[in-house]
C-alpha positions in Angstrom: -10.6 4.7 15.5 -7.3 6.0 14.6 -6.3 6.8 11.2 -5.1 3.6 9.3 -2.5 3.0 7.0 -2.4 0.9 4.2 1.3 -0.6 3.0 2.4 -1.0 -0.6 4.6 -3.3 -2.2 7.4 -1.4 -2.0 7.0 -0.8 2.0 7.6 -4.1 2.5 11.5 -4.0 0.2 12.1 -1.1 1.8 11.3 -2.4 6.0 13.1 -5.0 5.4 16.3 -3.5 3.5 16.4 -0.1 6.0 16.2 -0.5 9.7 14.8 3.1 9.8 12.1 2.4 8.0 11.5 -0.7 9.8 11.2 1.6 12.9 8.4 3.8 11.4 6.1 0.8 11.1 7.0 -0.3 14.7 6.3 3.0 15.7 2.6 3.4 13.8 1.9 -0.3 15.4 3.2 1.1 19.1 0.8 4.2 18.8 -2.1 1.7 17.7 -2.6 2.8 13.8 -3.9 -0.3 12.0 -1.8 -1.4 9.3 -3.4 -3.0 6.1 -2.2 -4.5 2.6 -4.1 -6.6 -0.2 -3.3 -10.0 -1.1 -2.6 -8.7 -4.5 0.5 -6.7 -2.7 1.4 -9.7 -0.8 1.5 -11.9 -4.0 3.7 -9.0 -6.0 6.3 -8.8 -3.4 6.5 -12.7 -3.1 6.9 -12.8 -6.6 9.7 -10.0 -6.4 11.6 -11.7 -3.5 11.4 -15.1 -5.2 14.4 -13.6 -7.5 16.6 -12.4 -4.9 19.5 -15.1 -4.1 18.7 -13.9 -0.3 14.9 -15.0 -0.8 14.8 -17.6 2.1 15.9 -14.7 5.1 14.0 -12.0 3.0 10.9 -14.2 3.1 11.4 -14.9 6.9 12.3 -11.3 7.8 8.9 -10.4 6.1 6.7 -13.1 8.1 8.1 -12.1 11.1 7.3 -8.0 9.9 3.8 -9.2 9.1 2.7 -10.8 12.7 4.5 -8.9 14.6 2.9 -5.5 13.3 -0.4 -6.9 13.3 -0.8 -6.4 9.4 -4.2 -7.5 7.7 -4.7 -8.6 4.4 -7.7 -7.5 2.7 -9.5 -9.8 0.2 -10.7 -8.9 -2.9 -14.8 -7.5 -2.9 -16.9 -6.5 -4.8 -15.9 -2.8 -4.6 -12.7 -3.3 -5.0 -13.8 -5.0 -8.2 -15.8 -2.3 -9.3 -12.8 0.6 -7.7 -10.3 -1.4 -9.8 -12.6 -1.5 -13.3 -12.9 2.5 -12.7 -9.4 3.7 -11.7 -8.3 1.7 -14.9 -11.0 2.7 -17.0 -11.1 6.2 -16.5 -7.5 6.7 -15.7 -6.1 10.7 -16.9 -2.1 9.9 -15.6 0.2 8.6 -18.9 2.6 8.1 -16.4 0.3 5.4 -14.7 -1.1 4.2 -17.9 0.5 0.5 -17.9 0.7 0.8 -14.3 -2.3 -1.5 -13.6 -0.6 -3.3 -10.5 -0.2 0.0 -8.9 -4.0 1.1 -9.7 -5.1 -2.3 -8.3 -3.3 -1.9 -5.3 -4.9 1.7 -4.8 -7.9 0.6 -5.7 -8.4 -2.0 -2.6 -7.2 1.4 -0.2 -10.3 3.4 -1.5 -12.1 0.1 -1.4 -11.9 -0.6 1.9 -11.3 3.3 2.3 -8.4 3.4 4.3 -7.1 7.2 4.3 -4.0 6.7 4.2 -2.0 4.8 1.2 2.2 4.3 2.1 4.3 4.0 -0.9 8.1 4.8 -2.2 6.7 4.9 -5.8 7.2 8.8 -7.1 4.5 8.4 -9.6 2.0 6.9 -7.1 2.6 10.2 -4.6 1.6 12.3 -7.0 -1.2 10.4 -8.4 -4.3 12.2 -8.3 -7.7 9.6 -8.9 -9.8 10.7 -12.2 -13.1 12.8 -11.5 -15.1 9.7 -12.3 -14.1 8.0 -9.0 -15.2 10.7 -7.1 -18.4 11.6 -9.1 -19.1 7.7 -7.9 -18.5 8.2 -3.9 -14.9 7.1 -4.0 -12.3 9.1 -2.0 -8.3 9.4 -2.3 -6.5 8.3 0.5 -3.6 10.4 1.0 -0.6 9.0 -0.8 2.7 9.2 1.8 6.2 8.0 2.3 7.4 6.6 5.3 9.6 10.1 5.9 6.3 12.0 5.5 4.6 9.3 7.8 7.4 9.8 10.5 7.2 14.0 10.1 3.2 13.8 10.5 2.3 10.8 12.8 5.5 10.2 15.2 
């Protein structure tokens, strides 16, 4: 199985506001890397987009980007439940501290252990999981931008 990738909140925004970015997803679909969110990521960025006076082609731009990249949601388990309860828990980062969306989110990646984890988010990139989650059998997926993605995997 090829590597897989899972998309963050903020892949979604930026897909759908920068062709080019757009393109790298095409592009991991094309080469047959599985693409995966949460429905925690799906219900942030509909809560996001439901701001935006441009909601209605935003929202239809994203439905299309969903099917036609084959994206799965993953539901929530019990390891994510107990990934979640850990990375919060035993969290080192200040600048992650209040950041429990973003933890959630990462926490359904090691979950489901997906090795790769695509984000925009600085503080995200350079998160680093506390010891705890590893001294329990969880690993980090690498964290990645979509410029990093295209350098590596295109």
């Amino acid at each position: 199985m090829s590597t897989a990738f899972f998309l963050d909140t903020c892949i979604f925004f930026s897909a759908i506001q920068k062709h080019q970015d757009l393109q790298v997803l095409q592009h991991l679909h094309n080469l047959n890397y599985p693409l995966y969110t949460s429905v925690p990521v799906l219900g942030e960025f509909t809560v996001e987009m439901m701001s935006r006076p441009d909601k209605g082609q935003r929202f239809q731009h994203f439905l299309s980007l969903f099917n036609d990249l084959d994206i799965e949601a993953f539901f929530p388990v019990k390891q994510v439940t107990y990934a979640s309860s850990l990375l919060c828990k035993h969290n080192e980062d200040a600048r992650m501290s209040s950041q429990y969306t973003d933890l959630i989110h990462l926490a359904y990646a090691m979950a489901y252990k997906i090795p790769v984890f695509l984000t925009t988010d600085r503080h995200l990139t350079h998160y680093r999981i506390p010891q705890k989650m590893i001294e329990k059998g969880f690993k980090q997926p690498r964290m990645m931008d979509l410029s990093g993605v295209k350098r590596e995997y295109l």
